[in-house]
C-alpha positions as CSV (number, residue, x, y, z in Angstrom):
1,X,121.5,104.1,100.9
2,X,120.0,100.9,102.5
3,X,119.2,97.9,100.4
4,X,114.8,97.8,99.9
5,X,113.5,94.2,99.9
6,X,110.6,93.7,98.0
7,X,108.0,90.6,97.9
8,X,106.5,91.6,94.8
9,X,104.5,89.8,92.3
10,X,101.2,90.2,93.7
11,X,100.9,91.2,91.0
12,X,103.1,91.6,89.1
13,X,101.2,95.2,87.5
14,X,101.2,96.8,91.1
15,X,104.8,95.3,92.0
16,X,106.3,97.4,88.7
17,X,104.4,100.6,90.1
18,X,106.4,100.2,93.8
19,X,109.8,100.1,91.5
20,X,109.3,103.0,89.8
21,X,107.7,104.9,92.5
22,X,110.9,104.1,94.8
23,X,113.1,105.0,92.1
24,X,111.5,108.6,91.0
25,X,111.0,109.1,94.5
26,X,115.1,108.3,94.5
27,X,115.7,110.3,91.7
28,X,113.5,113.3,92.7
29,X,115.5,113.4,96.3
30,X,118.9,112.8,95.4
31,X,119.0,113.8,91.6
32,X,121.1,112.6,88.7
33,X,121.2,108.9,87.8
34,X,120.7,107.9,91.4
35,X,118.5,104.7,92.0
36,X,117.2,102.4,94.9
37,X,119.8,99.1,95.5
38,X,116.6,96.4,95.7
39,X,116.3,93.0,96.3
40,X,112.6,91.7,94.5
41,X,111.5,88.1,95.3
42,X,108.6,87.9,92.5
43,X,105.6,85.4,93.2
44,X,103.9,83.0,91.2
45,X,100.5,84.7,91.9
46,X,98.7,82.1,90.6
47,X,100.2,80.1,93.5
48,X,99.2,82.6,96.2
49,X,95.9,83.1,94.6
50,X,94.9,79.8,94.6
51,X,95.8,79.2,98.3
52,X,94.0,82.4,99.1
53,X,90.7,81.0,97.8
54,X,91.7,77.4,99.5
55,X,91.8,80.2,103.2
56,X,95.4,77.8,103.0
57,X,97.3,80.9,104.8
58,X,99.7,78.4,106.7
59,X,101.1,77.6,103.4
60,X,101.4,81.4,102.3
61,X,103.1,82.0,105.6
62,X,105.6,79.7,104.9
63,X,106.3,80.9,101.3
64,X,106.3,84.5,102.4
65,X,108.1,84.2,105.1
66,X,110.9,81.9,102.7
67,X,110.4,84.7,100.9
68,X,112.0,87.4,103.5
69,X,114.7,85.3,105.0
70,X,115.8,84.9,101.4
71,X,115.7,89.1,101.1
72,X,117.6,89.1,104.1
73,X,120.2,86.9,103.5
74,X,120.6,88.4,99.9
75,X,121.4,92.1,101.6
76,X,118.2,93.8,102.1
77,X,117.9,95.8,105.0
78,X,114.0,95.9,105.3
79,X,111.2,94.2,104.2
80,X,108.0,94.8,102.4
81,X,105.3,92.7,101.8
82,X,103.8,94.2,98.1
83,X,100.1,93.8,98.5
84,X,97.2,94.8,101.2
85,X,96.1,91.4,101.6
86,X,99.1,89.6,102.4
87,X,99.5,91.8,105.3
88,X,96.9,89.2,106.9
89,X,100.0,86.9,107.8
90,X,102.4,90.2,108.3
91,X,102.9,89.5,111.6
92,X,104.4,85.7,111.2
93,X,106.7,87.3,108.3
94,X,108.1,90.1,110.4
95,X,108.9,87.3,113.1
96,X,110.7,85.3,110.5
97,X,113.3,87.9,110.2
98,X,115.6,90.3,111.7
99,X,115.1,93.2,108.9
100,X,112.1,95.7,109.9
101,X,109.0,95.2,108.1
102,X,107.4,98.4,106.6
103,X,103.9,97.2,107.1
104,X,101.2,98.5,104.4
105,X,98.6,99.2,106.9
106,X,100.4,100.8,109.5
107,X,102.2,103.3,106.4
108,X,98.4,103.8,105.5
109,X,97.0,104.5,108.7
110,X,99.6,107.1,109.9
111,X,98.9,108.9,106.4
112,X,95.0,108.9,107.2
113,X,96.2,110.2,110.9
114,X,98.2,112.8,109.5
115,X,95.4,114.0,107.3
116,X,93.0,114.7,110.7
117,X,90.7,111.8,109.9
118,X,89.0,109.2,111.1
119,X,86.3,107.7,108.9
120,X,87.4,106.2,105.9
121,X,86.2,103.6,102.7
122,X,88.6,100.5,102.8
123,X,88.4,98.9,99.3
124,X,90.6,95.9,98.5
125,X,90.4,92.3,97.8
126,X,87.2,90.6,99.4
127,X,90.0,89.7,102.3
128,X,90.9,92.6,103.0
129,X,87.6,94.5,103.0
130,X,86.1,91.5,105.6
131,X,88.9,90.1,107.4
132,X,89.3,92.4,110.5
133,X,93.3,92.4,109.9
134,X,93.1,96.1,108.5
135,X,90.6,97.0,110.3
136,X,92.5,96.6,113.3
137,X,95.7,98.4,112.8
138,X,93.2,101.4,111.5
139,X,91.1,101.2,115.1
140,X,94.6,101.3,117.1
141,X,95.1,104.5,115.3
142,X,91.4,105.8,116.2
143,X,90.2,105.1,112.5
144,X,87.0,103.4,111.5
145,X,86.6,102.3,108.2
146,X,83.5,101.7,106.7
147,X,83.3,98.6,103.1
148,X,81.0,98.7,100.9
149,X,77.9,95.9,100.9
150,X,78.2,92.8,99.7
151,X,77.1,92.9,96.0
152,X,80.1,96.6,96.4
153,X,83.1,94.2,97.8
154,X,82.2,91.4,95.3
155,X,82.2,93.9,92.3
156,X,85.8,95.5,93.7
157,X,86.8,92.0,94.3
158,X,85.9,91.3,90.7
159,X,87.9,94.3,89.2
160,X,90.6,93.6,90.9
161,X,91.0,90.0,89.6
162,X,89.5,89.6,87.0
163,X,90.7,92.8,85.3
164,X,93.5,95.1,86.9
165,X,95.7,92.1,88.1
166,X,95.6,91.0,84.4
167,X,96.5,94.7,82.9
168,X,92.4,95.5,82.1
169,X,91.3,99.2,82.9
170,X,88.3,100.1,82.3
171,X,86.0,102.8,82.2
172,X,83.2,100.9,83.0
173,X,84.9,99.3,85.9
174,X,86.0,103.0,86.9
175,X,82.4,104.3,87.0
176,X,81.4,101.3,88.9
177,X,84.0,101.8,91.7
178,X,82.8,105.4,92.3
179,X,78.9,104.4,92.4
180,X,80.4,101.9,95.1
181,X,82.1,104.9,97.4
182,X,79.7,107.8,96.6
183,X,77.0,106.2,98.9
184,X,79.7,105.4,101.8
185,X,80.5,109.0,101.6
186,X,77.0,110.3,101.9
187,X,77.1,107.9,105.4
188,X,80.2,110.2,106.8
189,X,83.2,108.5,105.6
190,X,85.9,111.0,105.1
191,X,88.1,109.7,102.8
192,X,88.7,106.6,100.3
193,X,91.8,104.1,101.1
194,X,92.8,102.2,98.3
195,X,93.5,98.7,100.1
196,X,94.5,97.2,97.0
197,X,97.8,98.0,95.5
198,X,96.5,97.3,92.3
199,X,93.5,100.0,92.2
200,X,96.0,103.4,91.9
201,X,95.8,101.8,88.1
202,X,91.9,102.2,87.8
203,X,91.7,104.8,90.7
204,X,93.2,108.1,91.5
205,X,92.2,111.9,93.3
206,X,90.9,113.0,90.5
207,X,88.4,110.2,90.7
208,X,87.1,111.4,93.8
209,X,85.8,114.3,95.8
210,X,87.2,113.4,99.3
211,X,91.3,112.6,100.3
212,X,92.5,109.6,98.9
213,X,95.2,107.1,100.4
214,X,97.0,105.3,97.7
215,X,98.3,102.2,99.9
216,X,101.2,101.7,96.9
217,X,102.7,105.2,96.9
218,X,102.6,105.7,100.7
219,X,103.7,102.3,101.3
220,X,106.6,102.5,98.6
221,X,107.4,105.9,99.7
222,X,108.0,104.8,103.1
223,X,110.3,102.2,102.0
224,X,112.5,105.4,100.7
225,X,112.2,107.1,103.6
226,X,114.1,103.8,105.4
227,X,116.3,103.6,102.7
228,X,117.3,107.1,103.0
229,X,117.9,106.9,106.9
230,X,114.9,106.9,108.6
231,X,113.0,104.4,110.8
232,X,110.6,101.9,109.5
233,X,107.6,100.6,111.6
């Protein structure tokens, strides 16, 4: 089995959902006390955070890409960047190293493919729903994606903060969320991707009435899928 190499801490809730996703996915495939051999270099958020709202992505590259050489040179054989908005310097980290990196997006938008669509919600962090990073790994794939308006992406970017990233669910906030999508759907989109590996915790299929793309699971899963001999992207 090949070694995963996470950069988790991003936070910290949605990096303990990729470890045990990976290892029940493990565990389901290859049965009896079986787990995944994983390297995990775990951020200070706080740190990334604050450079985020500083737009100091130069710095972040640096860190992350620190990061994966470390990952590397410790014995992982692939990369993975634990978060949807990170992937907005992806390209600089998979440079930095000879592993493959599993890129979130790419994971996502095959899934989506896959699933015969090509309309979908994107909602994440306020940089992932306006930088044009995911968008554009979505459009290579024939995928528009359609965000909510601006007073939508502040609220999601709220919840996600100010709430999930510290362990808060709430009802409230989950009742909010679907108000944000139901009108998107009404406009044609065909499906919701959760661009934030933090909203499977407030977010699920049951939540809502159209296909669902839970960037942590798929993302995770793919990691398995390298780990247990296949390709990465």
């Amino acid at each position: 089995m090949k070694n995963i190499g996470l950069i988790g801490g991003m936070s910290w809730e949605s990096t303990a959902l990729y470890y045990q996703i990976i290892n029940r996915e493990v565990v389901r495939r290859r049965g009896g006390l079986r787990s995944a051999p994983m390297r995990i270099a775990s951020l200070d958020f706080e740190e990334v955070a604050s450079r985020q709202r500083r737009g100091a992505w130069d710095e972040m590259t640096e860190i992350l890409s620190e990061a994966a050489r470390g990952l590397v040179a410790g014995g992982a054989d692939c990369v993975l960047i634990g978060t949807n908005t990170m992937h907005l310097i992806a390209p600089a980290v998979r440079a930095a190293v000879d592993a493959p990196l599993i890129h979130i997006a790419e994971v996502t938008a095959d899934a989506i493919a896959a699933a015969g669509l090509d309309r979908v919600v994107l909602l994440g962090t306020r940089f992932t729903m306006e930088e044009p990073f995911y968008r554009e790994v979505l459009a290579a794939r024939g995928i528009d994606c359609v965000v909510p308006d601006e007073v939508g992406r502040a609220e999601v970017h709220r919840v996600i903060f100010d709430e999930l990233c510290q362990g808060t669910v709430s009802e409230a906030s989950r009742r909010a969320l679907q108000a944000i999508i139901a009108p998107l759907l009404e406009q044609g989109a065909q499906g919701v991707i959760l661009g934030c590996t933090e909203l499977p915790l407030i977010l699920g299929q049951d939540d809502c009435p159209v296909p669902v793309f839970d960037t942590t699971r798929l993302h995770a899963l793919a990691a398995v899928d390298y780990a247990l001999g296949g390709t990465a992207h």
